[in-house]
ROKE-593954 format. One record per residue (C-alpha): residue in one letter; x, y, z. Coordinates in steps of 0.2 Angstrom, whole numbers, plus 2048, in hexadecimal, padded with zeros to 3 digits. Example, Ala and Ser with C-alpha at 12.3 -4.5 7.8 and 13.67 -1.06 7.14 Angstrom:
ROKE-593954
A83E7EA827
S8447FB824
//
This chain:
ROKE-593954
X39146ACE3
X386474CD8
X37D482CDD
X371488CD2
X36E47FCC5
X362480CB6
X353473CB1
X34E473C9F
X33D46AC9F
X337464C8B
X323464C94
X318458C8A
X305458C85
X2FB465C8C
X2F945BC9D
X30C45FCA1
X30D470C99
X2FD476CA7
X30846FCB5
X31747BCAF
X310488CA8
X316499CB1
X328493CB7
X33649BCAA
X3474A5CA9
X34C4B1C9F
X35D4BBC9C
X35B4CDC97
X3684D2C89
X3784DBC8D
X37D4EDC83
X3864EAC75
X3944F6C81
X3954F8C92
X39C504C9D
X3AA4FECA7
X3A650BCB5
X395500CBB
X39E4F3CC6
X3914E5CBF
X38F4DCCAF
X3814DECA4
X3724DBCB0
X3664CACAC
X3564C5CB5
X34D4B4CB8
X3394B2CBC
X3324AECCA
X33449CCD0
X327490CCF
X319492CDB
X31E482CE4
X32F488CED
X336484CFB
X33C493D07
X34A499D00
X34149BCF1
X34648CCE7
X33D47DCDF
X33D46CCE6
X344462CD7
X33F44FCE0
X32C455CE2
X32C45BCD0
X33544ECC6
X32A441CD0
X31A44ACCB
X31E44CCBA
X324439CB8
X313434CC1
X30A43ACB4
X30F42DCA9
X321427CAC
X32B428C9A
X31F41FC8D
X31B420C7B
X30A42AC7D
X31143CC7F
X31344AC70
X322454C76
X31B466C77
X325474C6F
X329479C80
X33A47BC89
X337483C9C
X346489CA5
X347487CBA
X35248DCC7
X35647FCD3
X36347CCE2
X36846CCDD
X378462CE2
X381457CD6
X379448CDB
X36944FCD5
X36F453CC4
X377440CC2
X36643ACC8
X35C441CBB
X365442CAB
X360430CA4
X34E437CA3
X34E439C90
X344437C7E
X34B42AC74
X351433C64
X33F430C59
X33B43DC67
X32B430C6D
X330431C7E
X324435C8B
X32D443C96
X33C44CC92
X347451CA1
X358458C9E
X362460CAE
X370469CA9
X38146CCB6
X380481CAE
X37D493CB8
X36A493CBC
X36B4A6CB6
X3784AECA8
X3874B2CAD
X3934C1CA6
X3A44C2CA8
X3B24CCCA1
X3C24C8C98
X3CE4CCC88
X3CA4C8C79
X3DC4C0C6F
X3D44BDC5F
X3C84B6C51
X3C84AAC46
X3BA4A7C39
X3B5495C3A
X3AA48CC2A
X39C483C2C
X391477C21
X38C484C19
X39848AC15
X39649AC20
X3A24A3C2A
X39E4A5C3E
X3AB4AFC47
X3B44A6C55
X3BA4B1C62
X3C84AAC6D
X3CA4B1C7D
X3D54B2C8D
X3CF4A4C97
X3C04A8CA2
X3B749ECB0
X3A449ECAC
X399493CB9
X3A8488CB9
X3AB485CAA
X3BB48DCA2
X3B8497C91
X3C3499C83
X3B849CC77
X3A94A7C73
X39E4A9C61
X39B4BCC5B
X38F4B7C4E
X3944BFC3F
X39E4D1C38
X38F4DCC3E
X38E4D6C50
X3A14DAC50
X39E4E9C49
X38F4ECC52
X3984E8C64
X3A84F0C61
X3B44E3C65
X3C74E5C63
X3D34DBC64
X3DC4DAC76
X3CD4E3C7C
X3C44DDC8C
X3AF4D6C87
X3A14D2C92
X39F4BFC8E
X3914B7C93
X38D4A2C93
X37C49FC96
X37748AC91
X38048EC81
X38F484C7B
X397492C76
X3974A0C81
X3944B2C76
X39B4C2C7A
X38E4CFC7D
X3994DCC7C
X3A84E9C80
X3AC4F1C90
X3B0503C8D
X3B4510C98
X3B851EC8F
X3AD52BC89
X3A0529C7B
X3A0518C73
X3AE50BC73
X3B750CC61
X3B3503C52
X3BB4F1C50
X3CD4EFC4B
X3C54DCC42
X3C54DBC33
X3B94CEC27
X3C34C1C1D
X3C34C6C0C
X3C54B4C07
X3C24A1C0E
X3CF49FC1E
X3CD48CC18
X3CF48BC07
X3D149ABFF
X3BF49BBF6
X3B84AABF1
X3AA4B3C00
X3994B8BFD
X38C4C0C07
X37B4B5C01
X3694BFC00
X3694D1BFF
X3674D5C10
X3754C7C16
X3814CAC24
X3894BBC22
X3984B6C19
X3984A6C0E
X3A349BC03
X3A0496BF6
X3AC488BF3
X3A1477BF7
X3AA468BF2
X3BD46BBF7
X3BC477C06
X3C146AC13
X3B546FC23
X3A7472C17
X3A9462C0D
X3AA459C1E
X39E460C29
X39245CC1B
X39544AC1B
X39444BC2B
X382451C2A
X37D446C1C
X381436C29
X37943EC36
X36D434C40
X35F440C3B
X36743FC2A
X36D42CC23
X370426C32
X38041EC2C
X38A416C3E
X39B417C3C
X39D426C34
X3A2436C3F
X3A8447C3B
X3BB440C3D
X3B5433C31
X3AF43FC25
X3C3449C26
X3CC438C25
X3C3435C15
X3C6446C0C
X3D9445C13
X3DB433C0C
X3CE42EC02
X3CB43DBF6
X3B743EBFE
X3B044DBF9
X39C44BBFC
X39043CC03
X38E439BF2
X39F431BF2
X39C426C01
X39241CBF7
X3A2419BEA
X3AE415BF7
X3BB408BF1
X3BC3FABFC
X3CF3F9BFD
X3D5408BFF
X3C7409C0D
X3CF3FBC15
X3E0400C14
X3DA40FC1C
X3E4412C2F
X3D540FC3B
X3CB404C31
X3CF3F2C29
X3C23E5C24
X3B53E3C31
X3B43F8C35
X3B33FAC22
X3A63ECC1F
X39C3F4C2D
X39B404C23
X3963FDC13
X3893F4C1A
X385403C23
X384410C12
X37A400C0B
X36E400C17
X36C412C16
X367413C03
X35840FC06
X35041DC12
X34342BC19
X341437C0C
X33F446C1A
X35043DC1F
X35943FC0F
X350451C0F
X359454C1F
X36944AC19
X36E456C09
X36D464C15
X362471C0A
X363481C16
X356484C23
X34F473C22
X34D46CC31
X34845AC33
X335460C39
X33546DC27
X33D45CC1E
X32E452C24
X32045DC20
X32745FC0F
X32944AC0D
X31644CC15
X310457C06
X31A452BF5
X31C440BFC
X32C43EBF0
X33C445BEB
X33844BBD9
X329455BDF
X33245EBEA
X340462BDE
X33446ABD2
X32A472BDC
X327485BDC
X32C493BEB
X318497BEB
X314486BED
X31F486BFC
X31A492C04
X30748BC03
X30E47DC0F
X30A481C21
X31C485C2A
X323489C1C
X32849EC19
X3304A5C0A
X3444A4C13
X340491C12
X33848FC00
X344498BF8
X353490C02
X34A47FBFC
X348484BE8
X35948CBE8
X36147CBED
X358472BE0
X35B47FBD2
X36E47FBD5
X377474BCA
X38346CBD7
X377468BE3
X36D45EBD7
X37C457BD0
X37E450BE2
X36C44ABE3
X36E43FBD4
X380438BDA
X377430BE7
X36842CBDF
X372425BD4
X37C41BBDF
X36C412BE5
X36541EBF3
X35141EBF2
X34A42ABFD
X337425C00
X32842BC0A
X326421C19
X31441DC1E
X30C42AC29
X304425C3A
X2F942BC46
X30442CC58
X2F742BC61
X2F3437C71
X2F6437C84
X2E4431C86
X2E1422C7A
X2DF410C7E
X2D6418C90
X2C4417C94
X2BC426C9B
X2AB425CA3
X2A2437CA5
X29343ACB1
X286446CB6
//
């Protein structure tokens, strides 16, 4: 049984979003160090619940679900709001199962959005030993720090592992090796450590960690990027494995190229065996080889050349999305395919014409010129270009509102 368990609503059109409005939790950051002589973990609230509770105090989930369905039960006439309001509920794990399946399709055009999540109605901290940290590389091609931990039970759930953000939150929370951390988990995938326990006087000492001074995956040189950067980069593109893979794997994303067949383990197999370095090469794949390939064979490799096929001709905001330009987001990527309508325009526009686009800031622009100005990136764009890929404008149409198609007579 579950007891407290926490309801993120995605409310849609102003209609909903009146019927929610004032029902939210909220977690209060822990220190960055905490005195191990207060017998309680960093403290956190939660607001008031809804005005419609029953007496204990918590919400009744059947009443509300059922309201918000009755407005208009999962159809193609809602916006999703930008909105995503947290609820306490006593639930029972019957209740979660029951109302999981109420979901957007992934063009987000669903009508309501209802997500229940088996996690700790409220953030939770506990406290354990910190065994040590890796640095993990990502797309790109930045360094996270992973801290593995003693495990810990948190709501249930048994954590191992914990992020620390970067060198200056280690710095910044003190954090040694073999030392015991406040860790907290709260709807995150990966629980973060908010901080040391010290009992001693003053503040707890400076970390024992040390940066890597080059990549823990291939060796590559390390840069921090932008003058006020506190993250570490490498620099190393095409033959650091988890970059080169996690990057492909992006590329045939769903909200990228929306290849099937192609995974994250696909995307490794390929490097391993197949000496694929970028998407660019998925479209020069040799037909043989791939089917001689353990795991494929004939019908699995004709599936995925169909598949890269089918993918050449796409959304340019998908493609946008696919190449993975920093801070682009698929909504950023649209708004640009809405304003320079194709590929070329974008590339050789300026960072103040950017930032003349609604949404878009000066982080943004110059991420987007400084992609297009390096030589490699546009060395890439023109592989696939080249291999047949032809990003277009898709046609633009109204979605209509929550009221069209009804007729509404006014009196008096």
């Amino acid at each position: 049984m579950i007891n407290r368990t926490k309801l993120s609503v995605i409310a849609v059109s102003a209609v909903l979003a009146v019927a929610l409005t004032g029902c939210g939790g909220s977690a209060s950051s822990a220190p960055s160090s905490v005195s191990s002589a207060s017998a309680s973990a960093p403290a956190s609230s939660t607001a008031a619940p809804a005005a419609d509770t029953t007496e204990n105090g918590t919400a009744d989930l059947d009443s509300t679900v059922e309201s918000l369905l009755a407005v208009n039960p999962i159809s193609n006439q809602f916006e999703i709001a930008a909105m995503n309001i947290e609820y306490d509920f006593g639930l029972k794990a019957e209740d979660v199962a029951a109302y999981k399946g109420v979901k957007s399709n992934d063009n987000g055009d669903a009508g309501l959005v209802l997500v229940v999540e088996a996690a700790s109605g409220k953030a939770q901290d506990v406290v354990t030993a910190l065994e040590s940290v890796t640095w993990e590389v990502g797309r790109t091609g930045k360094l996270t720090p992973l801290a593995h931990l003693s495990p810990v039970d948190i709501c249930g759930v048994t954590v191992k592992r914990a992020t620390l953000n970067n060198y200056d939150d280690i710095c910044r929370k003190r954090v040694r090796i073999g030392s015991e951390v406040w860790v907290r988990r709260s709807n995150d995938v990966i629980p973060e450590i908010m901080g040391v326990v010290w009992d001693g006087e003053g503040e707890a000492p400076e970390t024992d960690i040390q940066p890597p001074t080059v990549c823990p995956a291939c060796g590559g040189e390390l840069v921090k990027l932008r003058e006020d950067g506190v993250h570490l980069f490498c620099l190393n593109r095409t033959s650091c494995r988890p970059q080169a893979i996690a990057r492909m794997a992006h590329f045939a994303s769903r909200q990228g190229m929306d290849i099937e067949t192609f995974s994250t383990r696909t995307a490794g197999l390929f490097y391993d065996e197949l000496g694929v370095r970028s998407a660019a090469d998925l479209y020069h794949l040799d037909r043989e080889k791939l089917v001689a390939l353990k795991g494929f064979g004939e019908k699995k490799a004709e599936k995925l050349f169909a598949e890269l096929e089918k993918s050449k001709d796409c959304e340019l905001d998908a493609f946008l999305f696919a190449i993975g330009i920093p801070n682009i987001g698929k909504k950023t990527a649209y708004d640009l395919m809405a304003h320079f309508g194709t590929l070329e325009a974008l590339m050789g526009a300026s960072e103040q014409e950017l930032v003349d686009i609604e949404d878009v800031g000066g982080i943004v622009a110059a991420s987007i010129t400084e992609y297009f100005a390096d030589e490699e990136n546009r060395r890439f764009v023109n592989r696939l270009l080249e291999a047949g890929v032809r990003p277009q404008m898709h046609a633009q149409q109204d979605a209509g509102t929550l009221f069209e198609g009804m007729t509404f007579v006014l009196t008096g």
